[in-house]
C-alpha positions as protocol buffer text, in pm:
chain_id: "A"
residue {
  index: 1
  type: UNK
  ca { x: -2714 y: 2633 z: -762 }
}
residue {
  index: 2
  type: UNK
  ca { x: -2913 y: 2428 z: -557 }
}
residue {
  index: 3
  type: UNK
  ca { x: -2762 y: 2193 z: -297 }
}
residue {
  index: 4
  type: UNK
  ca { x: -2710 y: 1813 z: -353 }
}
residue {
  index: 5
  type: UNK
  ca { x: -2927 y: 1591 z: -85 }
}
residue {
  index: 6
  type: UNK
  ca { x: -2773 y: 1241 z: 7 }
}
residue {
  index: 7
  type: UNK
  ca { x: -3073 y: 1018 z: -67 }
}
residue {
  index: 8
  type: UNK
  ca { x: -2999 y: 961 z: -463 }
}
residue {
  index: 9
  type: UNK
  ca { x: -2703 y: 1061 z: -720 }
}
residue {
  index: 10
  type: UNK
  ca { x: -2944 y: 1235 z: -915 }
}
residue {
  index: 11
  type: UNK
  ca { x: -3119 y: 1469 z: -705 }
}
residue {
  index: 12
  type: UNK
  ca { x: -3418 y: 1452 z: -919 }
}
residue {
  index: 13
  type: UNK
  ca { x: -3640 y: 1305 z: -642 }
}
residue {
  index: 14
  type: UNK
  ca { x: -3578 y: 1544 z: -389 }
}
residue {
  index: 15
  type: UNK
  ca { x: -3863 y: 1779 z: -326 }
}
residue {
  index: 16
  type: UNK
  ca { x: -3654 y: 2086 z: -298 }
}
residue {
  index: 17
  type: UNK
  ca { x: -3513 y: 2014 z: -686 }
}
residue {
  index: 18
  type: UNK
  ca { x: -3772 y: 2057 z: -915 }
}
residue {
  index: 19
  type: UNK
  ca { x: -3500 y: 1971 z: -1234 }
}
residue {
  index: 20
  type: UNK
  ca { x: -3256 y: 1749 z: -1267 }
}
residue {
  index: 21
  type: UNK
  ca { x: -3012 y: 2092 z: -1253 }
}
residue {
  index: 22
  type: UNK
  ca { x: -2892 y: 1959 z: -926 }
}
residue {
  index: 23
  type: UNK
  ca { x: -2718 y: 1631 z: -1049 }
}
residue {
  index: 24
  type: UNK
  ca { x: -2452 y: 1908 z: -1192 }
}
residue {
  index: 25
  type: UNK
  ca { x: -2403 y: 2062 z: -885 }
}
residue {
  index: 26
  type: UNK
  ca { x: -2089 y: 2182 z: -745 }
}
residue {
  index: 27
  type: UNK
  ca { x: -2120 y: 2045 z: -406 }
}
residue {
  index: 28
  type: UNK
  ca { x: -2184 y: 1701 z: -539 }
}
residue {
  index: 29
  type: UNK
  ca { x: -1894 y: 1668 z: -798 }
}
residue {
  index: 30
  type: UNK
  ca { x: -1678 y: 1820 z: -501 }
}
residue {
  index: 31
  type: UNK
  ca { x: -1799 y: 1481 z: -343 }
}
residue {
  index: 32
  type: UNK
  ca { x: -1699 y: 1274 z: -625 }
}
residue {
  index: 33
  type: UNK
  ca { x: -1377 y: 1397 z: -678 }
}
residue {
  index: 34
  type: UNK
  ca { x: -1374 y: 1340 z: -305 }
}
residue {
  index: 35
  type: UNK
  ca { x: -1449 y: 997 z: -341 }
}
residue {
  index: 36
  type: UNK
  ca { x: -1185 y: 968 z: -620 }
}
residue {
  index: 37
  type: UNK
  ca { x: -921 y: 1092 z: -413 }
}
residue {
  index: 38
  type: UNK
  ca { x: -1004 y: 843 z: -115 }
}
residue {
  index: 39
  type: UNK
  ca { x: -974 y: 542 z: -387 }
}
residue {
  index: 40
  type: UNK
  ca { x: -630 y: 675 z: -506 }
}
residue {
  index: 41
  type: UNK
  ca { x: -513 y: 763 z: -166 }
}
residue {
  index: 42
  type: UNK
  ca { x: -604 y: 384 z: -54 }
}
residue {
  index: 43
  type: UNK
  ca { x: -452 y: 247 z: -387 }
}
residue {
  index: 44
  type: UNK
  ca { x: -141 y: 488 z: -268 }
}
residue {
  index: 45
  type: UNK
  ca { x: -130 y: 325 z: 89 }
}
residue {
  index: 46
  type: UNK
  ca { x: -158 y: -43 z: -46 }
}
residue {
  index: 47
  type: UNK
  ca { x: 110 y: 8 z: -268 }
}
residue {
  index: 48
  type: UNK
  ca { x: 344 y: 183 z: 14 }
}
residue {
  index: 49
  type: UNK
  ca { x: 207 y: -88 z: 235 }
}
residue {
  index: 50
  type: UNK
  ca { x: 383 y: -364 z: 2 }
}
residue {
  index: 51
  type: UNK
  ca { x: 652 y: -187 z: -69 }
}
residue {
  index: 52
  type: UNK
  ca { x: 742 y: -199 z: 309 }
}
residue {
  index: 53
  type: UNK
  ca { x: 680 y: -547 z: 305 }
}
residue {
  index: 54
  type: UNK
  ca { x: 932 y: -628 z: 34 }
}
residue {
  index: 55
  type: UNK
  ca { x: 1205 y: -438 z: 188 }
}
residue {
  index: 56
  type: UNK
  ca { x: 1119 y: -555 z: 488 }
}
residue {
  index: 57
  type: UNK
  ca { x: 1147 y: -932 z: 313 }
}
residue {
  index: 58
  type: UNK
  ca { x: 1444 y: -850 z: 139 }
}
residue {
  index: 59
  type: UNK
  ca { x: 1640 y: -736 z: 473 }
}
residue {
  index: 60
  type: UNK
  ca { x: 1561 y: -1072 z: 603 }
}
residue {
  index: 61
  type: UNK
  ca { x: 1652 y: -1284 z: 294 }
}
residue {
  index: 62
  type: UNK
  ca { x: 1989 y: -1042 z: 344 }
}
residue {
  index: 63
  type: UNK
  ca { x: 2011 y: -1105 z: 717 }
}
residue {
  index: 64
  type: UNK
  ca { x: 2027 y: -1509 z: 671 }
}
residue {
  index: 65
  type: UNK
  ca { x: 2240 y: -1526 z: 359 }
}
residue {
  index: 66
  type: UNK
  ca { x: 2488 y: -1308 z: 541 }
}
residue {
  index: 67
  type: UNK
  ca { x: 2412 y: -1571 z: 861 }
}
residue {
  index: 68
  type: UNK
  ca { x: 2507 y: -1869 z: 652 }
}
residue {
  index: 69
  type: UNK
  ca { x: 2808 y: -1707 z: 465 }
}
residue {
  index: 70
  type: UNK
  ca { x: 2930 y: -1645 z: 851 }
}
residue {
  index: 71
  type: UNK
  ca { x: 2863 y: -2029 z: 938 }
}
residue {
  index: 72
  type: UNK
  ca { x: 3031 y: -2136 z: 662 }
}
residue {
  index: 73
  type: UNK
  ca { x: 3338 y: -1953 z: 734 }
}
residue {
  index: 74
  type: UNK
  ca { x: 3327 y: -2103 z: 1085 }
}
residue {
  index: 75
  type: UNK
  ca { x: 3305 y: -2394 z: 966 }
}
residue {
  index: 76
  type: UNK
  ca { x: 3600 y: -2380 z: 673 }
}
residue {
  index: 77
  type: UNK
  ca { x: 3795 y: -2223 z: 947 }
}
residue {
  index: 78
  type: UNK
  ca { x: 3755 y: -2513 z: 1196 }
}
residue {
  index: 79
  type: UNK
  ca { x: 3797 y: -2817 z: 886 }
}
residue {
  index: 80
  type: UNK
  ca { x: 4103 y: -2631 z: 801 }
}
residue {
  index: 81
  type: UNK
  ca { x: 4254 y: -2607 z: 1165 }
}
residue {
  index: 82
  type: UNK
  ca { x: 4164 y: -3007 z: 1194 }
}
residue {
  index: 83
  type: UNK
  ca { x: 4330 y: -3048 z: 863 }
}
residue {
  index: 84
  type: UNK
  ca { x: 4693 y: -2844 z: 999 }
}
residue {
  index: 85
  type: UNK
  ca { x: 4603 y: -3044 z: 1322 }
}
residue {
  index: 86
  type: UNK
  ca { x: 4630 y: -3426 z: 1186 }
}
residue {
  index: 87
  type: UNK
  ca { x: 4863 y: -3313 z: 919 }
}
């Protein structure tokens, strides 16, 4: 097998290659496969990237319901202790 150069995906124009036998080289699907991985590995980190984000959004959307269930207690507790109060 002859090796791939980096100047076309072909390989036809290089003057070591004298036949297009290069374009099925090892070396150069090795790159492509490569490639492919790098593409799925950057899909792979997007997605993990907004996964984080929505658990990170749903914590807060969490954090301030459970901040204005507390408020609300506070307040029902302090209407009813001014309701016993002027009873």
């Amino acid at each position: 097998m002859m090796e791939a150069c980096l100047c076309c995906c072909c390989c036809c124009c290089c003057p070591s290659s004298t036949t297009a036998d290069a374009a099925v080289d090892d070396d150069q699907d090795d790159g492509v496969r490569d490639f492919n991985k790098g593409v799925l590995g950057e899909k792979a980190l997007v997605e993990e990237e907004e996964k984080e984000e929505e658990q990170n959004m749903n914590t807060i959307i969490e954090e301030r319901r459970r901040i204005i269930v507390n408020t609300n207690i506070r307040r029902s507790n302090h209407t009813n202790k001014l309701y016993k109060l002027y009873k």
